[in-house]
Backbone as XML, in Angstrom:
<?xml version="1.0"?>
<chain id="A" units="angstrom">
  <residue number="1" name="UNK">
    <atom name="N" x="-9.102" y="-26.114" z="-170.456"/>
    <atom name="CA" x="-8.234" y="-25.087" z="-170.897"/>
    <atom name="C" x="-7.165" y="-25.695" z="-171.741"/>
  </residue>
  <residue number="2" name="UNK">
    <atom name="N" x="-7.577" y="-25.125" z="-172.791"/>
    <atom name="CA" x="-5.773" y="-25.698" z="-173.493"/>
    <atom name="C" x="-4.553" y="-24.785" z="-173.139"/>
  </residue>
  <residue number="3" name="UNK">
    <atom name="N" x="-3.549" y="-25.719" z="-173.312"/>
    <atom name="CA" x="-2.476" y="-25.511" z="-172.742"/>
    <atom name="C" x="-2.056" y="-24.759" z="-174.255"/>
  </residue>
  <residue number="4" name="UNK">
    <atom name="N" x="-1.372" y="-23.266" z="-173.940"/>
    <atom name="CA" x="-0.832" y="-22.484" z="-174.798"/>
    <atom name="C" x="1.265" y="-22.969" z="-174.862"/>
  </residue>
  <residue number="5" name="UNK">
    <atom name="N" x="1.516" y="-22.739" z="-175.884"/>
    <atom name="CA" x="2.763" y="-22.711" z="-175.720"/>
    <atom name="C" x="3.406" y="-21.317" z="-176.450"/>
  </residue>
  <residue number="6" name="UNK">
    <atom name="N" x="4.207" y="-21.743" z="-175.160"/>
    <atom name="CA" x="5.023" y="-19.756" z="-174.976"/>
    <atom name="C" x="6.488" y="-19.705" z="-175.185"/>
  </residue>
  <residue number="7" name="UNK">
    <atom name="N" x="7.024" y="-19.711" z="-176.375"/>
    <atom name="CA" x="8.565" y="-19.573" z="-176.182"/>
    <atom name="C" x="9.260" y="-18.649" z="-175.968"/>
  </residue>
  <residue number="8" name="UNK">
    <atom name="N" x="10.325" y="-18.548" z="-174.779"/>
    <atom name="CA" x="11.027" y="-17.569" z="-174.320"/>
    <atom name="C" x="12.614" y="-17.379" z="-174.648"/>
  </residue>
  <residue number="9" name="UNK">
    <atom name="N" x="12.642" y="-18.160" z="-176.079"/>
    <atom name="CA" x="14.175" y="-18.475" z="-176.762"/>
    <atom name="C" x="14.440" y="-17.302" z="-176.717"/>
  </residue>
  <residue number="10" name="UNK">
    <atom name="N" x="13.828" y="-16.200" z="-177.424"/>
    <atom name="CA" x="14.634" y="-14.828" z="-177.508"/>
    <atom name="C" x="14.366" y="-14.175" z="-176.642"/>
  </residue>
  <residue number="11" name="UNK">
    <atom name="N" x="14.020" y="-14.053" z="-175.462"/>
    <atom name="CA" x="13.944" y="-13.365" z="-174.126"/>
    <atom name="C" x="14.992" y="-13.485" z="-173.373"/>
  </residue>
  <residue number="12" name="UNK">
    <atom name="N" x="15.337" y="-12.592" z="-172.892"/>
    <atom name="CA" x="16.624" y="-12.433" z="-171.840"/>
    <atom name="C" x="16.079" y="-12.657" z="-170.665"/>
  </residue>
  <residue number="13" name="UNK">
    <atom name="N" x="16.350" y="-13.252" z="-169.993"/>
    <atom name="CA" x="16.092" y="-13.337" z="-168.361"/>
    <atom name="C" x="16.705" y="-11.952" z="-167.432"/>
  </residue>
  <residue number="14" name="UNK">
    <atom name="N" x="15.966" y="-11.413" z="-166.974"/>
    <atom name="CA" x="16.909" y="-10.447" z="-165.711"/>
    <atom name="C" x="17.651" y="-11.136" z="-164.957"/>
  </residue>
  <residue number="15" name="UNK">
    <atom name="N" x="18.676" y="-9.780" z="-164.983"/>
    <atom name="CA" x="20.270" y="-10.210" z="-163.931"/>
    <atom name="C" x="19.700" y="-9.950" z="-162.666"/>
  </residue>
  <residue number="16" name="UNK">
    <atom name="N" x="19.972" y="-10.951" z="-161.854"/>
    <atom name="CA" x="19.942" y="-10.051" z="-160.132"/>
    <atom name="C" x="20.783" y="-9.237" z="-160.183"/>
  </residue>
  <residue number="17" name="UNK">
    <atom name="N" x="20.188" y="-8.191" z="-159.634"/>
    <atom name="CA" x="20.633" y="-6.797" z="-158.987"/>
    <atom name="C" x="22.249" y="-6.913" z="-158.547"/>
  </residue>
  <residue number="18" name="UNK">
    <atom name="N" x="23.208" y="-6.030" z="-158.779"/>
    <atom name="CA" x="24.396" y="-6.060" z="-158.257"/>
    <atom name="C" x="25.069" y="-7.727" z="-158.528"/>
  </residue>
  <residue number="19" name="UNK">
    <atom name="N" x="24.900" y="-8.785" z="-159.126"/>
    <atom name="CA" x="25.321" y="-9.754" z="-159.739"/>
    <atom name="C" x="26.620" y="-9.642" z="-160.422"/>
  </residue>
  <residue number="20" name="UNK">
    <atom name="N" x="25.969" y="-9.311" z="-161.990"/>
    <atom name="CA" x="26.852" y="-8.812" z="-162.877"/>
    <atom name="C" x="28.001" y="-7.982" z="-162.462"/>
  </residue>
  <residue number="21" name="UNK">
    <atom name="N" x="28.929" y="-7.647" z="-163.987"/>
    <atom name="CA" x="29.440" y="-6.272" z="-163.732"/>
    <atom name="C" x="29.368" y="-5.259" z="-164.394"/>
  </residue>
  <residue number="22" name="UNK">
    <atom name="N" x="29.623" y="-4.447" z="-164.857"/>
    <atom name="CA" x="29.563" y="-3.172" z="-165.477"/>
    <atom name="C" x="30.142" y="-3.781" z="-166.835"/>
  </residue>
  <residue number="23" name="UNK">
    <atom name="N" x="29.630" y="-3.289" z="-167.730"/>
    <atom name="CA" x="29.863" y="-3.172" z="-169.080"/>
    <atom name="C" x="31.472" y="-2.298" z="-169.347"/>
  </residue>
  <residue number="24" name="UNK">
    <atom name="N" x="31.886" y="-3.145" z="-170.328"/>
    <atom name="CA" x="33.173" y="-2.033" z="-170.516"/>
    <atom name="C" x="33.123" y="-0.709" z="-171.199"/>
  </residue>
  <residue number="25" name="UNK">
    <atom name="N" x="32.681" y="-0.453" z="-171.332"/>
    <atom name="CA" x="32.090" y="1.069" z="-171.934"/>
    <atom name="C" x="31.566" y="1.475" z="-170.914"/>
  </residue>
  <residue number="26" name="UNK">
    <atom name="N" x="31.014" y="1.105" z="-169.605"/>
    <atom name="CA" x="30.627" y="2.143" z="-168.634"/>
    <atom name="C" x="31.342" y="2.445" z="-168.100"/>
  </residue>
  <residue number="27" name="UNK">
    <atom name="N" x="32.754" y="1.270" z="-168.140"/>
    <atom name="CA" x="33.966" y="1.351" z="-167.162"/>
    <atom name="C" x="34.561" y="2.599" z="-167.618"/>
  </residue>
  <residue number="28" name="UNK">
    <atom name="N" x="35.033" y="2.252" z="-169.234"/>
    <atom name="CA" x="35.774" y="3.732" z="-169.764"/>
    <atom name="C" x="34.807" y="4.858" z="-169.699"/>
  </residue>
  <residue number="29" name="UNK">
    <atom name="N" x="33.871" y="4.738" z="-169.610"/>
    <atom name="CA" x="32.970" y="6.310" z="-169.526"/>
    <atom name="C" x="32.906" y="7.091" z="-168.138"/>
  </residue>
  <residue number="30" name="UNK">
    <atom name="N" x="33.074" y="6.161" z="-166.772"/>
    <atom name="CA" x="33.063" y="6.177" z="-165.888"/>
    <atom name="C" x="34.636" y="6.741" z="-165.490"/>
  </residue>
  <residue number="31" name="UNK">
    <atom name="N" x="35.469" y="6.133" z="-165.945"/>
    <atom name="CA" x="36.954" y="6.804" z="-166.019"/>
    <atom name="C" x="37.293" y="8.060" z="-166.744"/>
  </residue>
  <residue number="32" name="UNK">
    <atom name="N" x="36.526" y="8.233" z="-167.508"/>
    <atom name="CA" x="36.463" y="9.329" z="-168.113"/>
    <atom name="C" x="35.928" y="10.309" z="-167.451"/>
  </residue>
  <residue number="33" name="UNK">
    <atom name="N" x="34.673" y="10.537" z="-166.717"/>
    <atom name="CA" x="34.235" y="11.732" z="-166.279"/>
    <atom name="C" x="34.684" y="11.647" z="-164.849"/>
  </residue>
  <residue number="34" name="UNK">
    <atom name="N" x="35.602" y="10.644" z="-164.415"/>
    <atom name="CA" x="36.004" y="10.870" z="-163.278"/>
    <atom name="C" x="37.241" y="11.491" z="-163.793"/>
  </residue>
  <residue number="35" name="UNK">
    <atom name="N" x="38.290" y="11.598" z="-164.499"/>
    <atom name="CA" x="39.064" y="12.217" z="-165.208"/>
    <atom name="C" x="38.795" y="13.697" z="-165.443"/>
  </residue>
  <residue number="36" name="UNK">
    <atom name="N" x="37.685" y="14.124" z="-166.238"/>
    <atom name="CA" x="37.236" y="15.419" z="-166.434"/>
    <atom name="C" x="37.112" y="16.108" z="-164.624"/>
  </residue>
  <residue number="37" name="UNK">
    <atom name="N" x="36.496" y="15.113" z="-163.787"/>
    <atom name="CA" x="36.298" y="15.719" z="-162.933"/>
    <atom name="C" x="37.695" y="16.469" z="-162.342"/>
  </residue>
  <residue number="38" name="UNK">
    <atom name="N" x="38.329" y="15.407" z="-161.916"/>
    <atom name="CA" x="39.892" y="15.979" z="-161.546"/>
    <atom name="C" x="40.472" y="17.489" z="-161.785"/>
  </residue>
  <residue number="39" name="UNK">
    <atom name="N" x="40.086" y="16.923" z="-163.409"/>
    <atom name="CA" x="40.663" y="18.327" z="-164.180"/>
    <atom name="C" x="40.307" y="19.727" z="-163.987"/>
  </residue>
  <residue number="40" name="UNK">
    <atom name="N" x="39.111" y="19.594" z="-164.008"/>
    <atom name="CA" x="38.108" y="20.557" z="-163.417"/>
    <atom name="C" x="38.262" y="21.045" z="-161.695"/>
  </residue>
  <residue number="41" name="UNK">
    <atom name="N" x="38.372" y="20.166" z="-161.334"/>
    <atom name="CA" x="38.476" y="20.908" z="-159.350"/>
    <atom name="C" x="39.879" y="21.047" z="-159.694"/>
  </residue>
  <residue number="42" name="UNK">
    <atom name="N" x="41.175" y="20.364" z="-160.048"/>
    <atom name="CA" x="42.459" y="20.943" z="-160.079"/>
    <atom name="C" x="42.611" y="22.646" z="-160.724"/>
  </residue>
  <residue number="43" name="UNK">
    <atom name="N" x="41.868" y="22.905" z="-161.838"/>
    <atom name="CA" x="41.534" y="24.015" z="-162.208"/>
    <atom name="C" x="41.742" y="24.809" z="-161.570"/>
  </residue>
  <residue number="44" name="UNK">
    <atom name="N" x="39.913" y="24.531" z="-161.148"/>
    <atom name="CA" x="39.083" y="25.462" z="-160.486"/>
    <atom name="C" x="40.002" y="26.129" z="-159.442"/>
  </residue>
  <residue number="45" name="UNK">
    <atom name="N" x="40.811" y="25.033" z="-158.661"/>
    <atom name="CA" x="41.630" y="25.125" z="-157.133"/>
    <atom name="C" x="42.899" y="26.603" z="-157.743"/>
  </residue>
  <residue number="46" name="UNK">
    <atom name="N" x="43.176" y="26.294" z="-158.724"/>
    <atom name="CA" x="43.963" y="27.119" z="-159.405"/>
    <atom name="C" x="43.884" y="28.439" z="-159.715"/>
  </residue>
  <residue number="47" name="UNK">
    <atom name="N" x="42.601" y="28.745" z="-160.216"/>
    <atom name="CA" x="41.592" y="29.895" z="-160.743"/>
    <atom name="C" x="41.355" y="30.304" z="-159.039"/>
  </residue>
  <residue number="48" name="UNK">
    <atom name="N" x="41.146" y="29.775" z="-158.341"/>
    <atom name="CA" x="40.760" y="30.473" z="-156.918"/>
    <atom name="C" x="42.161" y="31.234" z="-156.465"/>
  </residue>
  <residue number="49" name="UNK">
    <atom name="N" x="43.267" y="29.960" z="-156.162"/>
    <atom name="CA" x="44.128" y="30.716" z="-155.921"/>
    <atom name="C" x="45.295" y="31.478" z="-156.821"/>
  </residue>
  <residue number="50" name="UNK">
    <atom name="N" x="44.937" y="31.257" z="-157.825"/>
    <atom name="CA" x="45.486" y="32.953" z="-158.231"/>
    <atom name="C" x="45.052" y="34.068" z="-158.068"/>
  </residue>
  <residue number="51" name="UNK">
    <atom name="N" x="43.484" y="34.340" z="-157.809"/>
    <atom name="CA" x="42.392" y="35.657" z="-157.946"/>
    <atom name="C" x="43.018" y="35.718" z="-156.295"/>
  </residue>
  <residue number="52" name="UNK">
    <atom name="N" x="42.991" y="35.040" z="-155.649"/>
    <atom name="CA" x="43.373" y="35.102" z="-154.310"/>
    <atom name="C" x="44.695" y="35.750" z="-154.160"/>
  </residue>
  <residue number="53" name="UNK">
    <atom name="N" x="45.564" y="35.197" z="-155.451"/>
    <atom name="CA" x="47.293" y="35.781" z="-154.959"/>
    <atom name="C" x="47.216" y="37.537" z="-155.769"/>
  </residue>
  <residue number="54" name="UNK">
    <atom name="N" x="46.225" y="37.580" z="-156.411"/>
    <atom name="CA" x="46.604" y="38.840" z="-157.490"/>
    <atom name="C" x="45.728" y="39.767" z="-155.987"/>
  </residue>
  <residue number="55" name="UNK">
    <atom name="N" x="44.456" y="39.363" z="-156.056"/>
    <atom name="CA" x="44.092" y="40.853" z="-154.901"/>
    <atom name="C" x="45.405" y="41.364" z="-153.221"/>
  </residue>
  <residue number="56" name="UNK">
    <atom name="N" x="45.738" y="39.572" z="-153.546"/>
    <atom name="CA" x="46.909" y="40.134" z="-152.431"/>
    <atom name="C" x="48.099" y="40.879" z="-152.996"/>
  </residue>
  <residue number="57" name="UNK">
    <atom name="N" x="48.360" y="40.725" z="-153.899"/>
    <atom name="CA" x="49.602" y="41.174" z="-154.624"/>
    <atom name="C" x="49.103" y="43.098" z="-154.582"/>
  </residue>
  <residue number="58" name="UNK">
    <atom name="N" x="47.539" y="43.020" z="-155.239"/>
    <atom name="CA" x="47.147" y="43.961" z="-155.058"/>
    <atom name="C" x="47.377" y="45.147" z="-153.784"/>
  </residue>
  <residue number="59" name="UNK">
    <atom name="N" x="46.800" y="44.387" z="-152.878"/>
    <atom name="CA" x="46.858" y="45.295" z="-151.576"/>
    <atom name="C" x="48.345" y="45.628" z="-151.184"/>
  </residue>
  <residue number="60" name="UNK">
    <atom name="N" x="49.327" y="44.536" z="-151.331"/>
    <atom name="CA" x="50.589" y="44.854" z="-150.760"/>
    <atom name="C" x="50.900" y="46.298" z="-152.031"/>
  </residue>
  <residue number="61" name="UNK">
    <atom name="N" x="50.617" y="45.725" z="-153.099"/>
    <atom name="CA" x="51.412" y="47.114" z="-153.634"/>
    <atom name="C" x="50.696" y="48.470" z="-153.379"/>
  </residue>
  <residue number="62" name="UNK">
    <atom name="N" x="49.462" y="48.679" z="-153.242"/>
    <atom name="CA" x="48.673" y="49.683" z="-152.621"/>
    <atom name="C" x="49.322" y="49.939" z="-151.101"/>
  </residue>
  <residue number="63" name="UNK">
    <atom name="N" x="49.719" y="49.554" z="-150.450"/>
    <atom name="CA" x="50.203" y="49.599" z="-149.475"/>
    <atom name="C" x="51.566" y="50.092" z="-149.342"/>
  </residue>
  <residue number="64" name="UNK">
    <atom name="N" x="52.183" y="49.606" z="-150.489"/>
    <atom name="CA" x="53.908" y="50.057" z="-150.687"/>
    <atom name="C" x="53.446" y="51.690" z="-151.309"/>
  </residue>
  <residue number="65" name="UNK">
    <atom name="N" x="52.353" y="51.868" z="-152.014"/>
    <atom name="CA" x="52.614" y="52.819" z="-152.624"/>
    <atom name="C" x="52.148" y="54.017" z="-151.767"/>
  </residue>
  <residue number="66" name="UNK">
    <atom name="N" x="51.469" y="53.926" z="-150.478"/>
    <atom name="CA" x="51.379" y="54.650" z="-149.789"/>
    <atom name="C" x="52.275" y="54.780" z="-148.913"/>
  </residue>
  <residue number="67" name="UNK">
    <atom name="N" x="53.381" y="53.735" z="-148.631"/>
    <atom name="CA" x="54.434" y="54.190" z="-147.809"/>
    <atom name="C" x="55.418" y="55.089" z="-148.585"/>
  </residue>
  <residue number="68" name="UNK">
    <atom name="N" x="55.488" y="54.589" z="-149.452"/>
    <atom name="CA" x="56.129" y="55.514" z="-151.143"/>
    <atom name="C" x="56.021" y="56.702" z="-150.615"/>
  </residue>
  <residue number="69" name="UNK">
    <atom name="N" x="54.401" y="57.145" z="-150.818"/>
    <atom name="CA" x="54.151" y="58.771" z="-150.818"/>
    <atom name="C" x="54.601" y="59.528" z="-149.186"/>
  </residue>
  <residue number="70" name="UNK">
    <atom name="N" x="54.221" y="58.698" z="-148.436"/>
    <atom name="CA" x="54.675" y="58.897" z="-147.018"/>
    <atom name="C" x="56.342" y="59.461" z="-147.030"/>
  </residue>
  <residue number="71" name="UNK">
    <atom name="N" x="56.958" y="58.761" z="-147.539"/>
    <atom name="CA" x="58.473" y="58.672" z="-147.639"/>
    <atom name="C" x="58.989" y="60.095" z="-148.258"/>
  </residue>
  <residue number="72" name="UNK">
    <atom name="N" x="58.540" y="59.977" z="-149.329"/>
    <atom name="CA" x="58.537" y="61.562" z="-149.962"/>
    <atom name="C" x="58.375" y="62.563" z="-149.377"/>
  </residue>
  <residue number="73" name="UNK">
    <atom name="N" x="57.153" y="62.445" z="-148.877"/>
    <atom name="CA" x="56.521" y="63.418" z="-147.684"/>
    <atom name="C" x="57.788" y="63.604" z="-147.047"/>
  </residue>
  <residue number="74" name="UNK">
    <atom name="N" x="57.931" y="62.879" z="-145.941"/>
    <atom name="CA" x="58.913" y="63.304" z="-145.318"/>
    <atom name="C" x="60.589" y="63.732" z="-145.699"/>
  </residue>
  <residue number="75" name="UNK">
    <atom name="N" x="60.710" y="63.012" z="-146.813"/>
    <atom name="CA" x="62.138" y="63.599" z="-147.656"/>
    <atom name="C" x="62.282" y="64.999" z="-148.158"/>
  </residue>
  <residue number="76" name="UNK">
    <atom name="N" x="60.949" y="65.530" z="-147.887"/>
    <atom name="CA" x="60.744" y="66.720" z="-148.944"/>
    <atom name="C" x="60.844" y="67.658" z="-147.399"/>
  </residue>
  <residue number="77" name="UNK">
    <atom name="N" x="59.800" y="67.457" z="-146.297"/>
    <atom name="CA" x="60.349" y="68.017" z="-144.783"/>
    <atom name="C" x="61.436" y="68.122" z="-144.774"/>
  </residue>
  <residue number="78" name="UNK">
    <atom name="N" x="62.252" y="66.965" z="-144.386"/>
    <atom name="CA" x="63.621" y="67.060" z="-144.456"/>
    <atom name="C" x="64.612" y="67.683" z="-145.121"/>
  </residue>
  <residue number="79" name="UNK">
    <atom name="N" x="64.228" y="67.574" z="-146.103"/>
    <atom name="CA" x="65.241" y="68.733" z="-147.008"/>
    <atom name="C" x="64.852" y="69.885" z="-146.625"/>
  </residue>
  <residue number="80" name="UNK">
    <atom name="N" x="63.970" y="70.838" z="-146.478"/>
    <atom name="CA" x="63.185" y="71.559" z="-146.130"/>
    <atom name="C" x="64.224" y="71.853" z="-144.536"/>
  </residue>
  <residue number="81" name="UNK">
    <atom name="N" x="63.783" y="71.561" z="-143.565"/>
    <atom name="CA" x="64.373" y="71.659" z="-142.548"/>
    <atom name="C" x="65.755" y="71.739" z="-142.399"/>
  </residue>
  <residue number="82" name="UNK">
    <atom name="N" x="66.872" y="70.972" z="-143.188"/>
    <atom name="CA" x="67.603" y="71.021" z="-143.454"/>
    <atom name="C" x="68.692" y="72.270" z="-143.985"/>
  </residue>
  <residue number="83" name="UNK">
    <atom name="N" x="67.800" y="72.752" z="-145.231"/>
    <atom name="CA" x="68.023" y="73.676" z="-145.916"/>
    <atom name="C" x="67.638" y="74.837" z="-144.877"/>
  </residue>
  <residue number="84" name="UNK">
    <atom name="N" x="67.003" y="75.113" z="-143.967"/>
    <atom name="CA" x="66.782" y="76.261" z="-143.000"/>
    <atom name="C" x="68.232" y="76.178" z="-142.125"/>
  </residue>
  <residue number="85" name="UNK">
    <atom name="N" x="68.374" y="75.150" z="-141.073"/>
    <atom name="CA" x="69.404" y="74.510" z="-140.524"/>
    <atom name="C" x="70.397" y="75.117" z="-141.044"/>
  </residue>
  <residue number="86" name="UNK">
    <atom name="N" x="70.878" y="74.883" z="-142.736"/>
    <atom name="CA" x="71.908" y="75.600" z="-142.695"/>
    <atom name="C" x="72.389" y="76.875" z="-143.241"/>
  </residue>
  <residue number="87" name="UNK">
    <atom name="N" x="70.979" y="77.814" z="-143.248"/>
    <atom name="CA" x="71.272" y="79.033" z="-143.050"/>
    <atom name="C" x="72.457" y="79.979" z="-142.135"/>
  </residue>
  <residue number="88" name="UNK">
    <atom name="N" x="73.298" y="81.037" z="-142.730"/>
    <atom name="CA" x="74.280" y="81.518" z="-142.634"/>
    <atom name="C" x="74.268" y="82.569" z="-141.255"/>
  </residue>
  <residue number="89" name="UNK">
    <atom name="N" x="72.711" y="83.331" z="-141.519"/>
    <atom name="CA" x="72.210" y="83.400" z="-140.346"/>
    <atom name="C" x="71.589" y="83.106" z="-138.546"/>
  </residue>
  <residue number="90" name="UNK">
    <atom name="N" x="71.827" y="81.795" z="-139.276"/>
    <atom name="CA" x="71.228" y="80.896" z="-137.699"/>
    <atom name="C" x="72.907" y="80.359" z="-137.174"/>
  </residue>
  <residue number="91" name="UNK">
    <atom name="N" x="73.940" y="80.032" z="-137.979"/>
    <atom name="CA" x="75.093" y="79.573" z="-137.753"/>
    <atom name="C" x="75.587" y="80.943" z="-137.192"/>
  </residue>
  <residue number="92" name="UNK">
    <atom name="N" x="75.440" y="81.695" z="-137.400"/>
    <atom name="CA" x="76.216" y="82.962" z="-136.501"/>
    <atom name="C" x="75.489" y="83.223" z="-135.293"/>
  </residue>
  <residue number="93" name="UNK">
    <atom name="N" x="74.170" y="83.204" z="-135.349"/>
    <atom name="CA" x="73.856" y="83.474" z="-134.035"/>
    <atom name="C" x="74.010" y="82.342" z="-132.921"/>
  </residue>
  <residue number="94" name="UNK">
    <atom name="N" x="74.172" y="81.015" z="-133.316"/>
    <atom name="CA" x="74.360" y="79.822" z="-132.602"/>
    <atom name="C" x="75.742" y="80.221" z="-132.131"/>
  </residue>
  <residue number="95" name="UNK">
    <atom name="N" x="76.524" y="80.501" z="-133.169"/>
    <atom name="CA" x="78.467" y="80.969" z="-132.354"/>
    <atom name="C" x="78.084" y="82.166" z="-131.677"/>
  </residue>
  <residue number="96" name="UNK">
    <atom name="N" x="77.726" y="82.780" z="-131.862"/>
    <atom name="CA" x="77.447" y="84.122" z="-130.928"/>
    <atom name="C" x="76.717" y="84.011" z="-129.307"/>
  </residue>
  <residue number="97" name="UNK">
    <atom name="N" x="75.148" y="83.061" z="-129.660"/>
    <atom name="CA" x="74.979" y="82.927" z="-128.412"/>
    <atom name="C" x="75.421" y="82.131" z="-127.455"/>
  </residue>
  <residue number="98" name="UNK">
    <atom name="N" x="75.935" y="80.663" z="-128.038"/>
    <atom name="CA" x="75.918" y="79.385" z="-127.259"/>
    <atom name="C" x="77.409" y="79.358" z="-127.106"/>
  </residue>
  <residue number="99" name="UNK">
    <atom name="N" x="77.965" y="79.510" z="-128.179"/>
    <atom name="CA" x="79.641" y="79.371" z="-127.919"/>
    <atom name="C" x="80.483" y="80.375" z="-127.241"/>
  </residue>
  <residue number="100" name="UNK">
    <atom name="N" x="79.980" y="81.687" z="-127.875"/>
    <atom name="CA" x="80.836" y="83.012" z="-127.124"/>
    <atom name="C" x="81.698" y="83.182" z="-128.550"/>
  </residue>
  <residue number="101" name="UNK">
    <atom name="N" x="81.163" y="82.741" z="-129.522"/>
    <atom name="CA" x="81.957" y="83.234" z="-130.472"/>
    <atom name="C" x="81.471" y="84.516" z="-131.107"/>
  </residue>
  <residue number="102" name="UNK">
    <atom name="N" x="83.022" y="85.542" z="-131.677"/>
    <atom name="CA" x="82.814" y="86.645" z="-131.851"/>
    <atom name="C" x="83.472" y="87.237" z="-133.555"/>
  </residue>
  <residue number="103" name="UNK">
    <atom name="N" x="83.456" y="87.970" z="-134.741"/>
    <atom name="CA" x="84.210" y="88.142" z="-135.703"/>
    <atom name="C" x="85.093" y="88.401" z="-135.418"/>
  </residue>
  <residue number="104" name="UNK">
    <atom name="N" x="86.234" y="88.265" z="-136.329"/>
    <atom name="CA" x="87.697" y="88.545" z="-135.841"/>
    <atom name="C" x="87.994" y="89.508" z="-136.366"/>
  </residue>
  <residue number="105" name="UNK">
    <atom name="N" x="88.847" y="90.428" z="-135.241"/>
    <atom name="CA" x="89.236" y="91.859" z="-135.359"/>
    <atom name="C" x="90.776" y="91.962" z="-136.563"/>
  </residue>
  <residue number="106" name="UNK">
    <atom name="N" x="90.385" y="93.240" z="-136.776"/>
    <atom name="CA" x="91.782" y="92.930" z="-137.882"/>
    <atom name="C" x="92.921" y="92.747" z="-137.251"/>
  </residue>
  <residue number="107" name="UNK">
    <atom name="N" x="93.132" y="92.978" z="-135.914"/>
    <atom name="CA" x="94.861" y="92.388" z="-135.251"/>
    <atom name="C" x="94.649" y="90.887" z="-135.252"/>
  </residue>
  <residue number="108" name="UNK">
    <atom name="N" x="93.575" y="89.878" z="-135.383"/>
    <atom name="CA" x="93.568" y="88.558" z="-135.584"/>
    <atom name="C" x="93.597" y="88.232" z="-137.145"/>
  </residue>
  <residue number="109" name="UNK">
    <atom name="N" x="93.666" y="88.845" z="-138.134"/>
    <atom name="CA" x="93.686" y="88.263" z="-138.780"/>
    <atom name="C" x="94.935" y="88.427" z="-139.381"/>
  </residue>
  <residue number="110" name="UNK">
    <atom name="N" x="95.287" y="86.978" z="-140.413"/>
    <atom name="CA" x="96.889" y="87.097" z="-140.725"/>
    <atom name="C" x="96.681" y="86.931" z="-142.349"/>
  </residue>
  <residue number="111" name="UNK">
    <atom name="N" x="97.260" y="87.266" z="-143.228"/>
    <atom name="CA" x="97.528" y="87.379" z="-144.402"/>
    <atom name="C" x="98.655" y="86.444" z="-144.636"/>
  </residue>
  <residue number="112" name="UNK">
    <atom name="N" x="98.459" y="85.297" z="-145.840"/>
    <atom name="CA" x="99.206" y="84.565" z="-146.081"/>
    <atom name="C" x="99.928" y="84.534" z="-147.694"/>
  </residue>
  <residue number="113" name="UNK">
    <atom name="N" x="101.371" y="84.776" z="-147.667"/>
    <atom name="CA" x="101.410" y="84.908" z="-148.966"/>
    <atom name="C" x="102.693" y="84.113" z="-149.966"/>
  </residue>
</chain>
């Protein structure tokens, strides 16, 4: 057998595994999408809790606005009741029945001049 000759001048030899280190361009590329990442879940965390603060914002004011109408409701009773209350009619019969009060006769009344 003849002996062949084989030159391996321009051949690279393989690195053992985990040897080396990272290329500097993987480093900055690697810093980089760990960067994007950040940016992105800080976001995201952001975008959640605002949709989170607006439906709450939501409900509380749905909520105010039914105590709102509630309130009315009853302001509008109230006046209502009120306005009966002080009928001219119910005030005389209240002095008439409960007090013993009676109109005053013309020897009670005095003329001032």
């Amino acid at each position: 057998m003849a002996q062949t000759r084989v030159d391996f001048g321009k051949v690279a030899a393989p690195r053992p595994f985990g040897a080396g280190e990272l290329a500097p361009h993987r480093i900055d590329i690697f810093k980089y999408l760990m960067i994007c990442m950040i940016l992105f879940t800080v976001v995201s965390v952001f975008h959640v809790w605002s949709r989170f603060k607006l439906i709450d914002l939501n409900l509380e004011i749905s909520e105010t606005s039914r105590q709102l109408k509630e309130a009315e409701q009853e302001h509008k009773r109230l006046k209502l009741e009120s306005a009966s209350l002080r009928t001219p009619a119910r005030i005389e019969a209240i002095a008439k029945s409960e007090l013993g009060m009676a109109l005053p006769t013309e020897q009670q009344i005095v003329h001032v001049r």
